[in-house]
One Martini backbone bead per residue (centre of mass of N, CA, C, O) as a GRO file, in nm:
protein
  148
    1UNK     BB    1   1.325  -0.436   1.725
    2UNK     BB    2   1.078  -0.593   1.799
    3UNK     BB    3   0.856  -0.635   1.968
    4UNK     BB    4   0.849  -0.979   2.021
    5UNK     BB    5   1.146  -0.975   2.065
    6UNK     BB    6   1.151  -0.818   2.310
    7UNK     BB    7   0.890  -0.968   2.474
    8UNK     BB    8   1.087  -1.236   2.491
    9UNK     BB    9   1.312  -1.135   2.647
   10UNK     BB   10   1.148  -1.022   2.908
   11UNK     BB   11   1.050  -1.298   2.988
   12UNK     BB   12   1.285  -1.413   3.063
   13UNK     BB   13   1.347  -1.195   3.307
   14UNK     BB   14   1.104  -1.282   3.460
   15UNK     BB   15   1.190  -1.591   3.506
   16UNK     BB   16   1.449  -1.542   3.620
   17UNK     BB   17   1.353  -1.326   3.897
   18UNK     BB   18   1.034  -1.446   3.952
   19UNK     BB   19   0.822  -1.325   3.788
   20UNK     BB   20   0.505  -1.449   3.730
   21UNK     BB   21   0.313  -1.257   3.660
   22UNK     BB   22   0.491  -1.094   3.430
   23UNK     BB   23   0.521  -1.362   3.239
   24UNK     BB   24   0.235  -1.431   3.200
   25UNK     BB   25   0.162  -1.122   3.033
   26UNK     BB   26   0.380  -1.181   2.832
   27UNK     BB   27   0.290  -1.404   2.690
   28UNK     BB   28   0.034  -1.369   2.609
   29UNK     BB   29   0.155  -1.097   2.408
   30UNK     BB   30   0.328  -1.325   2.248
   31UNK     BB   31   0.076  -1.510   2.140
   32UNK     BB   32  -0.076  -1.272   2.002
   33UNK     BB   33   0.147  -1.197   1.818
   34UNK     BB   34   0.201  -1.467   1.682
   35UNK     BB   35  -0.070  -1.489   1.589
   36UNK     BB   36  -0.084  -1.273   1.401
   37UNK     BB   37   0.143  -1.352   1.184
   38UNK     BB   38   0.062  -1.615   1.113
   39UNK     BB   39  -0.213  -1.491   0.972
   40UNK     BB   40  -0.048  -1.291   0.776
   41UNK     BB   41   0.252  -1.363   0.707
   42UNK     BB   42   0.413  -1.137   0.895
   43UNK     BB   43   0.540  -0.891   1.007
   44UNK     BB   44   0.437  -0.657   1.242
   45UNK     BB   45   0.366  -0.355   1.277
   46UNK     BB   46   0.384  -0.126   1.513
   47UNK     BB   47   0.094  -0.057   1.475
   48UNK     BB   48  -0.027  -0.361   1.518
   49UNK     BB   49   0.102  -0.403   1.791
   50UNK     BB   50  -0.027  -0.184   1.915
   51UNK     BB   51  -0.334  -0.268   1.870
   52UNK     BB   52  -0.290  -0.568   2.050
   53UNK     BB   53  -0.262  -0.408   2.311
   54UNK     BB   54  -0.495  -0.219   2.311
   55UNK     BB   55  -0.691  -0.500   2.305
   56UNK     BB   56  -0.579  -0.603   2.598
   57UNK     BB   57  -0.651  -0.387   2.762
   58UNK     BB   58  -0.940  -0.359   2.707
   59UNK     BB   59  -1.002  -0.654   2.803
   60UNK     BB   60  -0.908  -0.586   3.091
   61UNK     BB   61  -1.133  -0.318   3.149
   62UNK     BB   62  -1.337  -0.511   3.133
   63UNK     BB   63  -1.290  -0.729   3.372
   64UNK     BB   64  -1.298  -0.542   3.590
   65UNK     BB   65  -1.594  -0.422   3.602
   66UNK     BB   66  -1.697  -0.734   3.606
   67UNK     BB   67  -1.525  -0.811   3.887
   68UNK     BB   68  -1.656  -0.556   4.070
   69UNK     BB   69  -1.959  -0.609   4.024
   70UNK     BB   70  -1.912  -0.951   4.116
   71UNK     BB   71  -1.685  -0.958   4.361
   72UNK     BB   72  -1.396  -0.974   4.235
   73UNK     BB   73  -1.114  -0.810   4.370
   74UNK     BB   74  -0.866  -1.010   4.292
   75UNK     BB   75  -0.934  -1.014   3.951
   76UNK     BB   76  -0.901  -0.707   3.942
   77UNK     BB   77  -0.607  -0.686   4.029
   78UNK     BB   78  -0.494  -0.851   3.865
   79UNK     BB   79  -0.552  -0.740   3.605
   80UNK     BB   80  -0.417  -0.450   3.674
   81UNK     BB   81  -0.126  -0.522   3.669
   82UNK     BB   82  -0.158  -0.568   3.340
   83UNK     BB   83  -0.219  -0.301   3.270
   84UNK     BB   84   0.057  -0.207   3.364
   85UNK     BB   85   0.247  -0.393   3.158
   86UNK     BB   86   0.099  -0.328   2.894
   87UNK     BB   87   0.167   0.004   2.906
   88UNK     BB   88   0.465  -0.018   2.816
   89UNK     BB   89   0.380  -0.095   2.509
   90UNK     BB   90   0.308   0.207   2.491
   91UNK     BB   91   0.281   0.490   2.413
   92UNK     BB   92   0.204   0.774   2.548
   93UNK     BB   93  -0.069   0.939   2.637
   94UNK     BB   94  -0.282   1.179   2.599
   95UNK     BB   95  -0.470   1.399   2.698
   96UNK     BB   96  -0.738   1.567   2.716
   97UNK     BB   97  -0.623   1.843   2.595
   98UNK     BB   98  -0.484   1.745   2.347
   99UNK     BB   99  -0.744   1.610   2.240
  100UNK     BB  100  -0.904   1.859   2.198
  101UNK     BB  101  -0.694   2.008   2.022
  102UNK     BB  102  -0.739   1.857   1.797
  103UNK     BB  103  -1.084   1.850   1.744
  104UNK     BB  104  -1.086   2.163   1.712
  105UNK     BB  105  -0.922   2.156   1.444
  106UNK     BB  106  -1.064   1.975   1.272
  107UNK     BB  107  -1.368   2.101   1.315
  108UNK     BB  108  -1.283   2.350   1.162
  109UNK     BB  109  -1.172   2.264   0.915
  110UNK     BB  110  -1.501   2.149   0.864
  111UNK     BB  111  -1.684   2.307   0.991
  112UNK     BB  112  -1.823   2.165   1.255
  113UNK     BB  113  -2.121   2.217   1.513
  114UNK     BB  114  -2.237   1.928   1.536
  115UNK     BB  115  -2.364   1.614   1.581
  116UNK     BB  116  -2.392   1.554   1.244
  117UNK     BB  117  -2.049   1.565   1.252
  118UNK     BB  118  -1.899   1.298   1.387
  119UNK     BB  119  -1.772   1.144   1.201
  120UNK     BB  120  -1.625   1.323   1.046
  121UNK     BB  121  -1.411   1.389   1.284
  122UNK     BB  122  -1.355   1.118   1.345
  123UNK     BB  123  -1.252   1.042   1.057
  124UNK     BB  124  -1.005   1.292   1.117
  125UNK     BB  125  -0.882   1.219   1.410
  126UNK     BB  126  -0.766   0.901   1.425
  127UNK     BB  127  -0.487   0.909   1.302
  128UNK     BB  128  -0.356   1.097   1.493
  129UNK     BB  129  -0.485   0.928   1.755
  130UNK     BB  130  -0.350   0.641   1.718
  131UNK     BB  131  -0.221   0.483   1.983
  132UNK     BB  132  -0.246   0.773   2.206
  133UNK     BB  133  -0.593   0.730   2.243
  134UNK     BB  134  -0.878   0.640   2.339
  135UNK     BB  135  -1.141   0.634   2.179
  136UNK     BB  136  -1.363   0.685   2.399
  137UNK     BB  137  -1.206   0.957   2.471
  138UNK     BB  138  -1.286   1.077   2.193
  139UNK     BB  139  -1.548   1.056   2.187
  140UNK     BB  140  -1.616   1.257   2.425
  141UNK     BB  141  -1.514   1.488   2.317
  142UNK     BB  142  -1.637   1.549   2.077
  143UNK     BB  143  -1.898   1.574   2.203
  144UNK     BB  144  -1.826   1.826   2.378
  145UNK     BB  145  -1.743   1.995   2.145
  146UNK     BB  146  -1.992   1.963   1.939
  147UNK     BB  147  -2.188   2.074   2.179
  148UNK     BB  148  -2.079   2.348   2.247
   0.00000   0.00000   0.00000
């Protein structure tokens, strides 16, 4: 069963409940999928899908401190509990542990020692990495590694 079909069925699941916030988090991501399709005119694959989430995740994480900012934590609240219903739908992330030893294997295997191998790096742990850690934490490591 595609991401899709399971969260079309969640849906109905949460509108059965009672569950009105659960709802709207999954129809949003339902329509963001169903809009990517479209637009491939195709089924999208588990990686595709997993990216549509954690796209929705990133802008979620970013309306929190722009909310948090604003002083509007009512704003900010209700981002985070979507932010808790979407990353049911990807798979559990890497530790920062587990994502250093990816990048310290890579960075060795290339020989990097510098922050002038960055890209180089980066470049090469991403695949691995990707849809299992952000980014921006792979980011941060990287640096901490190279840096070191």
């Amino acid at each position: 069963m595609s991401l899709r079909e399971e969260v079309s069925k969640e849906v109905i699941v949460a509108l059965k409940a009672g569950d009105k916030p659960r709802a709207a988090t999954l129809r949003l991501l339902l329509c963001a999928l169903q809009n990517k399709e479209k637009a491939l005119q195709r089924e999208l694959t588990v990686e595709e899908a997993q990216q549509i989430v954690a796209t929705l995740l990133r802008q979620r994480n970013e309306s929190v401190d722009l909310f948090r900012k604003g002083g509007r934590e009512e704003l900010a609240l209700k981002e985070e509990a979507e932010i808790i219903i979407l990353k049911e739908y990807l798979p559990p992330q890497l530790s920062k542990e587990e994502i250093t030893a990816v990048v310290k294997e890579k960075a060795a295997g290339l020989g990097a020692t510098s922050m002038k191998e960055m890209g180089a790096v980066m470049k090469a742990v991403m695949p691995d990495l990707k849809g299992r850690a952000e980014g921006r934490l792979i980011n941060e490591v990287v640096k901490e590694v190279l840096g070191s």
